[in-house]
C-alpha positions as a Python dict, from the first residue, in 0.01 Angstrom:
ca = {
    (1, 'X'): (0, 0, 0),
    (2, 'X'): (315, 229, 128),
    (3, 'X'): (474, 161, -242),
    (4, 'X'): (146, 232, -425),
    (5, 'X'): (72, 562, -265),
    (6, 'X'): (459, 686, -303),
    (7, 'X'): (411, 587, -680),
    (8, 'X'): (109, 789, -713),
    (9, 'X'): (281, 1101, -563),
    (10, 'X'): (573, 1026, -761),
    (11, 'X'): (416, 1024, -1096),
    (12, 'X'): (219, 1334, -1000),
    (13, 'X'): (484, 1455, -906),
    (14, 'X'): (738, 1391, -1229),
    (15, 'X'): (419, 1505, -1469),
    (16, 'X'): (459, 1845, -1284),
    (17, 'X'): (820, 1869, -1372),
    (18, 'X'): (966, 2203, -1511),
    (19, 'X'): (1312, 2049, -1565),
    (20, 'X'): (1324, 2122, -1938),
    (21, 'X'): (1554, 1789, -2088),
    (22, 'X'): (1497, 1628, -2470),
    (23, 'X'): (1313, 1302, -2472),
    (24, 'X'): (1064, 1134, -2298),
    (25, 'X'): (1154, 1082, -1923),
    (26, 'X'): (1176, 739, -1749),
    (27, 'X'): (944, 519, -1588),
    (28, 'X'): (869, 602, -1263),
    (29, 'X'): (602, 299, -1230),
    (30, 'X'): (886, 45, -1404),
    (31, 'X'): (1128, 176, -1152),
    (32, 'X'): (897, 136, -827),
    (33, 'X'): (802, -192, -954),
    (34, 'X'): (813, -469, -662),
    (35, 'X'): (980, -685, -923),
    (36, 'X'): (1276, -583, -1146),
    (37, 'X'): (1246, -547, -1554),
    (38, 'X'): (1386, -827, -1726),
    (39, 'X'): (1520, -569, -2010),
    (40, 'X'): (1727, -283, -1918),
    (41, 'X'): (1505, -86, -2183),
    (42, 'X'): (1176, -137, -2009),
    (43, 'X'): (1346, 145, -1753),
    (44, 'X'): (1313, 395, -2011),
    (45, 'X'): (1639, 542, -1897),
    (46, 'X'): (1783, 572, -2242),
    (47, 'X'): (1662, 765, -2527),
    (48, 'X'): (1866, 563, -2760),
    (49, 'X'): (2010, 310, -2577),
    (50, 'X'): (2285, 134, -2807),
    (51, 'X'): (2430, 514, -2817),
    (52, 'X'): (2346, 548, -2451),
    (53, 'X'): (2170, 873, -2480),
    (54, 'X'): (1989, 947, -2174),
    (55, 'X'): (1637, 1031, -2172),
    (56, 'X'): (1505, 1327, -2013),
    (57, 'X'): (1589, 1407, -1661),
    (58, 'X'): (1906, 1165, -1699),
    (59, 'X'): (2198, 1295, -1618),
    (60, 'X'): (2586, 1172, -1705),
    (61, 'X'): (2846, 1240, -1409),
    (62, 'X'): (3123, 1100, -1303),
    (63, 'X'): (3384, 1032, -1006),
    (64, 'X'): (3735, 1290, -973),
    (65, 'X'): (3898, 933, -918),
    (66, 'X'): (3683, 601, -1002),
    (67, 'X'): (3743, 202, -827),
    (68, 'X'): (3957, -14, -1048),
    (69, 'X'): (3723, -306, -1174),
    (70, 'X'): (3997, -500, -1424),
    (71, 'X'): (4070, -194, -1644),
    (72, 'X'): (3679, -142, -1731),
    (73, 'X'): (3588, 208, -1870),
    (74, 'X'): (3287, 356, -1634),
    (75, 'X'): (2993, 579, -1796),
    (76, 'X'): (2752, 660, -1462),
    (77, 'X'): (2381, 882, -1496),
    (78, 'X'): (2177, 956, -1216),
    (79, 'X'): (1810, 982, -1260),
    (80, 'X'): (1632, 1183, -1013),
    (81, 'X'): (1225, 1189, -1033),
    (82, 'X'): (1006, 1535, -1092),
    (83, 'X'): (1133, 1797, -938),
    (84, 'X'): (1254, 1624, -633),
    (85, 'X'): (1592, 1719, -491),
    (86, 'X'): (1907, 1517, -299),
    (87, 'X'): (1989, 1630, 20),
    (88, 'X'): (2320, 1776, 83),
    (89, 'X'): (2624, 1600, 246),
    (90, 'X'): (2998, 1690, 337),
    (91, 'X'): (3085, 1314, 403),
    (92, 'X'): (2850, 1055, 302),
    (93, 'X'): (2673, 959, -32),
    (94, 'X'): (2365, 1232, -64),
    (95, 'X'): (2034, 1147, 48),
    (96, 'X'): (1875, 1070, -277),
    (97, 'X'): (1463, 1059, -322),
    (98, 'X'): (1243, 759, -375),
    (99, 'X'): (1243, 709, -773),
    (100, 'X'): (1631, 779, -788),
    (101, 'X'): (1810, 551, -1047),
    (102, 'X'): (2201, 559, -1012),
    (103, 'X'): (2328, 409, -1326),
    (104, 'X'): (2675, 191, -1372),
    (105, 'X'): (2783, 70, -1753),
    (106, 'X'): (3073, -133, -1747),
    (107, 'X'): (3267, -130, -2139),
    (108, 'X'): (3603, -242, -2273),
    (109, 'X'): (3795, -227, -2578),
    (110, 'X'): (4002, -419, -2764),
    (111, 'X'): (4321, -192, -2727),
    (112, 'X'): (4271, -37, -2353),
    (113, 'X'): (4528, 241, -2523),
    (114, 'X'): (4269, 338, -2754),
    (115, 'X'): (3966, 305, -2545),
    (116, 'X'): (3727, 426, -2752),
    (117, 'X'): (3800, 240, -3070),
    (118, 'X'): (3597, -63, -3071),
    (119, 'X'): (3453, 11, -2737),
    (120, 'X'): (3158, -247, -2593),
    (121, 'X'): (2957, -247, -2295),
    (122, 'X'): (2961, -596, -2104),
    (123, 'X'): (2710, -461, -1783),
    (124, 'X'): (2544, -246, -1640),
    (125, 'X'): (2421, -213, -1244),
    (126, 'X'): (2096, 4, -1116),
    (127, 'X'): (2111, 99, -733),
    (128, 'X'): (1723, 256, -710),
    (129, 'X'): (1577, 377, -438),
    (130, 'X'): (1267, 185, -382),
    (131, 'X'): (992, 293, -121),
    (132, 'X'): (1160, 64, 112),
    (133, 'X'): (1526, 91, 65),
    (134, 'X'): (1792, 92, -204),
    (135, 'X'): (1793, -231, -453),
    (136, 'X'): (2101, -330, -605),
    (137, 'X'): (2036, -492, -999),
    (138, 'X'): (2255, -612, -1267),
    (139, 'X'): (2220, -642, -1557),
    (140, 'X'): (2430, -820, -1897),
    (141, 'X'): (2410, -691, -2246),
    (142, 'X'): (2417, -868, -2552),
    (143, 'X'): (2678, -890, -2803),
    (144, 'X'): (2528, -617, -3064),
    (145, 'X'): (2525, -386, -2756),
    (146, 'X'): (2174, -323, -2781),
    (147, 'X'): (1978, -445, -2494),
    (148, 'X'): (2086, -617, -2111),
    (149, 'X'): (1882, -854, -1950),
    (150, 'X'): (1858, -858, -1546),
    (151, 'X'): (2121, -1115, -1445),
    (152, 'X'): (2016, -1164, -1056),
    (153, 'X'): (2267, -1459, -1019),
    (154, 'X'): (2564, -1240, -1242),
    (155, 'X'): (2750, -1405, -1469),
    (156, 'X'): (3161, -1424, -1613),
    (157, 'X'): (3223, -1345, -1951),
    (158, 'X'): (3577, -1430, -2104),
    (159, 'X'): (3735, -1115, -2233),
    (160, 'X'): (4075, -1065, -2400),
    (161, 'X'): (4247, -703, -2473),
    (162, 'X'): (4555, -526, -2483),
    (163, 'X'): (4566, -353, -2113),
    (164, 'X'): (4657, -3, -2054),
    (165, 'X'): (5016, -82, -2013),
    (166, 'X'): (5035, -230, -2356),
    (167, 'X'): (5029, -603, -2235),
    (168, 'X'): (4782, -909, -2385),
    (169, 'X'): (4526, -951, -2105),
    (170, 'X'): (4242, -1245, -2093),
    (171, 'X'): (4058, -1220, -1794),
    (172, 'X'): (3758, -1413, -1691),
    (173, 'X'): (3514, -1078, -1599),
    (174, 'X'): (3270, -1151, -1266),
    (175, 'X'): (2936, -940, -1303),
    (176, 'X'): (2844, -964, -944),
    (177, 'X'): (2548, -1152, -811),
    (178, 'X'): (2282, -932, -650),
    (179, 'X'): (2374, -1036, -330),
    (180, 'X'): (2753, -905, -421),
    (181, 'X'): (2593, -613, -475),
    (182, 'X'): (2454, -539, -114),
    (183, 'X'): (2824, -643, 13),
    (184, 'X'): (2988, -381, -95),
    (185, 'X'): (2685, -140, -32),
    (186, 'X'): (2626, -224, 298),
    (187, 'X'): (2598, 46, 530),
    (188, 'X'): (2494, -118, 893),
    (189, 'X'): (2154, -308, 798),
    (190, 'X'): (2110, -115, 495),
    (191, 'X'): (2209, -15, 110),
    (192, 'X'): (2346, 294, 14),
    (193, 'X'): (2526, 462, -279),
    (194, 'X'): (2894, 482, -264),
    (195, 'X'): (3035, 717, -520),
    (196, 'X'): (2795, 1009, -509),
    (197, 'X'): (2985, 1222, -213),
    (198, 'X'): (3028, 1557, -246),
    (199, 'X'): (3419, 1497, -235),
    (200, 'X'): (3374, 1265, -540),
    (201, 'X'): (3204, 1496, -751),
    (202, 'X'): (3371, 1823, -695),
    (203, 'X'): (3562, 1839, -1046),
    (204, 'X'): (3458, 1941, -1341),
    (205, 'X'): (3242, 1614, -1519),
    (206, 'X'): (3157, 1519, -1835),
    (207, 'X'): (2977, 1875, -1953),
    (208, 'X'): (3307, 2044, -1856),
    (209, 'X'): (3180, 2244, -1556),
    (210, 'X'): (3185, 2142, -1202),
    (211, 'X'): (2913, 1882, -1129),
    (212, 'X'): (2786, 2003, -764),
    (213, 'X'): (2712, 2348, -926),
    (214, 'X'): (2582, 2152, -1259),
    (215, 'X'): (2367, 1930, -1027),
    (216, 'X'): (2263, 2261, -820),
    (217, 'X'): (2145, 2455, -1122),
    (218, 'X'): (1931, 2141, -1280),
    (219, 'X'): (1764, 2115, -972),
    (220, 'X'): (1879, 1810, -844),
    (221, 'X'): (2036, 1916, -524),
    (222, 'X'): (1997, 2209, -232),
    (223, 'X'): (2251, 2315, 5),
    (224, 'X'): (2568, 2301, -167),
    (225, 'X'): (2848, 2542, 32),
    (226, 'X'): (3036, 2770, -129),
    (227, 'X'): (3389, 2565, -66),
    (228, 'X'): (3235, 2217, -58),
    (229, 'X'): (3508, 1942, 38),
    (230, 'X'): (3724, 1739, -242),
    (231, 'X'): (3982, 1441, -291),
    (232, 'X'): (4262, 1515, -456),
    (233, 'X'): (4310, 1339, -871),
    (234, 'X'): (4530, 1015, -772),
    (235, 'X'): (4705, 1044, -1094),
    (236, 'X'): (4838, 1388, -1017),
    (237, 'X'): (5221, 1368, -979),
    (238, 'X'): (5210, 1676, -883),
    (239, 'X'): (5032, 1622, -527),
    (240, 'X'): (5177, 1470, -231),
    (241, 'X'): (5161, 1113, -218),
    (242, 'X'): (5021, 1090, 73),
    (243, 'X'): (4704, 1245, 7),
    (244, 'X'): (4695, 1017, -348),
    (245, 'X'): (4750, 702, -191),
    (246, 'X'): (4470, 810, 35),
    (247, 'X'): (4237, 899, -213),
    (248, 'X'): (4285, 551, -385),
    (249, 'X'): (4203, 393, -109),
    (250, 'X'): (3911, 560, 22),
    (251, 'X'): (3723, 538, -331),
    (252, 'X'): (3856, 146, -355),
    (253, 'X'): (3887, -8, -18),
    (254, 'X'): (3628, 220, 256),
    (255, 'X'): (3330, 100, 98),
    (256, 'X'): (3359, -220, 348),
    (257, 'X'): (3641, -81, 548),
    (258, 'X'): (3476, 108, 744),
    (259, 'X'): (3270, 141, 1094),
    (260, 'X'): (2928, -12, 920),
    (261, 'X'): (3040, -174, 688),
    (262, 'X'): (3101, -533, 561),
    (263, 'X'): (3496, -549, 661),
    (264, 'X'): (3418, -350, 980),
    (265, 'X'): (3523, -636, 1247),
    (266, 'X'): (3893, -582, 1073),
    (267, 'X'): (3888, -261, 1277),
    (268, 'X'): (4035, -132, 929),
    (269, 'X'): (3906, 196, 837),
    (270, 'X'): (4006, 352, 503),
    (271, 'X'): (3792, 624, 458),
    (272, 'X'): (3927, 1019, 330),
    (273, 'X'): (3782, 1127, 712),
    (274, 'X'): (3942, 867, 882),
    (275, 'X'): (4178, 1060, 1105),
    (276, 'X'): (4333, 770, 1351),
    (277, 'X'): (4645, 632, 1250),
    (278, 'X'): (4600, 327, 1385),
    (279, 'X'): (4223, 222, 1213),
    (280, 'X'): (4384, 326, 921),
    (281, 'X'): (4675, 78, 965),
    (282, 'X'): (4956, 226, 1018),
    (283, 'X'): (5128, -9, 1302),
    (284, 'X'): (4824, -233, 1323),
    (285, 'X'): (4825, -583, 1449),
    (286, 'X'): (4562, -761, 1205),
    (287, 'X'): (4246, -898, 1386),
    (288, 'X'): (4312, -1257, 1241),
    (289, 'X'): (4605, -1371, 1103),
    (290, 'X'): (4644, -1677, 895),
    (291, 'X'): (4743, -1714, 513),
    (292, 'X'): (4587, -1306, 453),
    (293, 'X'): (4881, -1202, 597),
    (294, 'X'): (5116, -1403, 436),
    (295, 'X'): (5361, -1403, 793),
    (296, 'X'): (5367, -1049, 794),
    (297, 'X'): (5272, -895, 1106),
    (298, 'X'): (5173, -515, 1066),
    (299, 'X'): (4903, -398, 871),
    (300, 'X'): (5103, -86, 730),
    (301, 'X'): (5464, -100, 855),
    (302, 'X'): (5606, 217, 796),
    (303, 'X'): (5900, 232, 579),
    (304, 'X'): (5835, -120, 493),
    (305, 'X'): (5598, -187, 224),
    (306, 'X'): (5701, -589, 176),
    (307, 'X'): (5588, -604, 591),
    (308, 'X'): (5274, -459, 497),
    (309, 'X'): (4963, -690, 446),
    (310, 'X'): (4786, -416, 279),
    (311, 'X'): (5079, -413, 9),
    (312, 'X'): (5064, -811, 14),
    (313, 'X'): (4683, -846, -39),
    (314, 'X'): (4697, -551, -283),
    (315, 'X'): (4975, -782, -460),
    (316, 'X'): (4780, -1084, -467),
    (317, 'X'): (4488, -1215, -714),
    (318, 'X'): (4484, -1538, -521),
    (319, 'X'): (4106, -1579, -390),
    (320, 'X'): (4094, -1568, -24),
    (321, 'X'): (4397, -1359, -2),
    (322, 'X'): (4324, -1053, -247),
    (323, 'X'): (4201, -732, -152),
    (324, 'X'): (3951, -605, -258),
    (325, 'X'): (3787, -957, -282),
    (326, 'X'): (3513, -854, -527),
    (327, 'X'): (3517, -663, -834),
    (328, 'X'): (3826, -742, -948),
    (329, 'X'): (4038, -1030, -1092),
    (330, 'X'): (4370, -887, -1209),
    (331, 'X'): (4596, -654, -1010),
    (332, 'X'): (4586, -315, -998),
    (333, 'X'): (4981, -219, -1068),
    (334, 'X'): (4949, 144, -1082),
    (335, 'X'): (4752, 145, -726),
    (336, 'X'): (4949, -94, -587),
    (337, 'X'): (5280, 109, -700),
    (338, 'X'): (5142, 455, -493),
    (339, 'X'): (5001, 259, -191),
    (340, 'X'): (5397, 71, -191),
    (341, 'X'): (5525, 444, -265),
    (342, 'X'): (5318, 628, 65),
    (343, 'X'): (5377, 301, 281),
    (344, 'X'): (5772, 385, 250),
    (345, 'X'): (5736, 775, 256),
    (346, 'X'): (5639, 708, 624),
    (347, 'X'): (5842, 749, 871),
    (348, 'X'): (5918, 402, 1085),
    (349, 'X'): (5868, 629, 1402),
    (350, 'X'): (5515, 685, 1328),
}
């Protein structure tokens, strides 16, 4: 009954819009549907889908620095229904409406150098905010790139490329289960967002302009300060590596390392905010030892990065020992080369 009535509000709502976008919007009713649509399409989300244009009200961002999922190229759109705004955060993912779609493709190429030269999508993931929660949902497109199907129990698709670095690559690619899904969105009992932070988005996106003030002027969001906080690009030499290796881990590891979330009993905490040397390993004794430590006794041992079990599980892509354990299948060199970097920039006394 709950569901019904916010549906009926919601598409009052949305039919009331002044937001002034191309296209016909999505569907609110599709979305708020008990049961998820078997086509990607059904959402409406795309104007023309194979291009991925977005339909009205859909809006392309991205993330300053984005999680390393095997070399995949990202393209993200957020949906948010009628007029309806996110609330505001400094810290956490905003507080997004009922009827919010957060959309997650997930393409390759055939040359990783030349990423958009033969460029195909392989998934996509919807986190919407249902009347009762957020619901995680994958979904796997077909070969022509035309339409996904939901894919509730995921699915691993062989795929062979030339990597970034130049080097022949065949991976065996995991779309996660739905149930993956919720592990690395848990927050306590429930599922959030995880990329759409204020500190995330400050940078200018795909229009070219800075996305909180793009988001502020379309409408989507209230409450935005005039010096609203940001990570700094890992990729920029130029910045201290400290802050970098940082950055890479709070968009890559804090997700589950964190107080509520799924890694919390590590007593590992790699968020930006985290403040406490010691939950964010520098000197720490792990919780459990065993082969995820491979004899090494410190989580981060300054000056050392071989005695560090964060460099070690970083290192590995043996299951049961690499970190993160989900989402990814090959090592992630460059990260692991600035986390070994900042782990011997420390100095042993600390």
């Amino acid at each position: 009954m709950i569901a019904r009535f916010v549906l009926a509000v919601l598409l009052l709502v949305s039919a009331c819009s002044g937001r002034t976008d191309e296209a016909a919007p999505p569907s609110l009713e599709t979305i708020l549907n008990d049961t998820p649509a078997k086509a990607l399409s059904d959402y409406g989300l795309f104007a023309d889908q194979a291009r991925a244009q977005p339909s009205k009200g859909v809006v392309t961002y991205d993330l300053i620095n984005p999680l390393f999922s095997d070399h995949a190229i990202k393209h993200r759109f957020v949906f948010v229904p009628g007029d309806q705004k996110a609330k505001y955060s400094s810290t956490g993912a905003f507080e997004f409406p009922v009827g919010t779609v957060l959309v997650k493709t997930f393409s390759f190429a055939p040359d990783m150098r030349a990423p958009e030269t033969g460029q195909y999508k392989v998934e996509t993931r919807l986190l919407i905010h249902k009347a009762d929660g957020w619901a995680a949902f994958p979904y796997v497109w077909n070969a022509a790139g035309t339409e996904a199907v939901y894919a509730p129990a995921g699915k691993q698709v062989d795929l062979d490329m030339i990597d970034p670095a130049g080097t022949p690559l065949s991976i065996r690619y995991a779309v996660p289960n739905k149930n993956q899904c919720k592990t690395c969105h848990q927050s306590g009992d429930a599922v959030l967002p995880i990329g759409p932070k204020a500190r995330n988005l400050n940078h200018d996106g795909p229009a070219g302009i800075n996305q909180l003030a793009d988001w502020q002027r379309r409408g989507m969001i209230d409450g935005v300060p005039v010096h609203p906080p940001v990570v700094p690009a890992v990729w920029d030499t130029s910045l201290p590596v400290e802050s970098r290796a940082r950055a890479y881990l709070d968009i890559n590891c804090a997700h589950c390392h964190k107080a509520d979330g799924s890694a919390s009993n590590s007593g590992l905490w790699l968020g930006w905010t985290e403040s406490d040397p010691v939950k964010i390993g520098l000197g720490k004794h792990p919780t459990a030892a065993g082969r995820g430590s491979g004899g090494r006794i410190m989580v981060v041992e300054p000056g050392q990065p071989d005695q560090s079990i964060l460099v070690f599980r970083m290192a590995s892509d043996e299951a049961g020992i690499a970190m993160p354990e989900l989402g990814r299948s090959v090592i992630d060199e460059d990260g692991l080369a600035l986390v070994r970097e900042w782990i011997e920039s420390l100095d042993v006394q600390e």
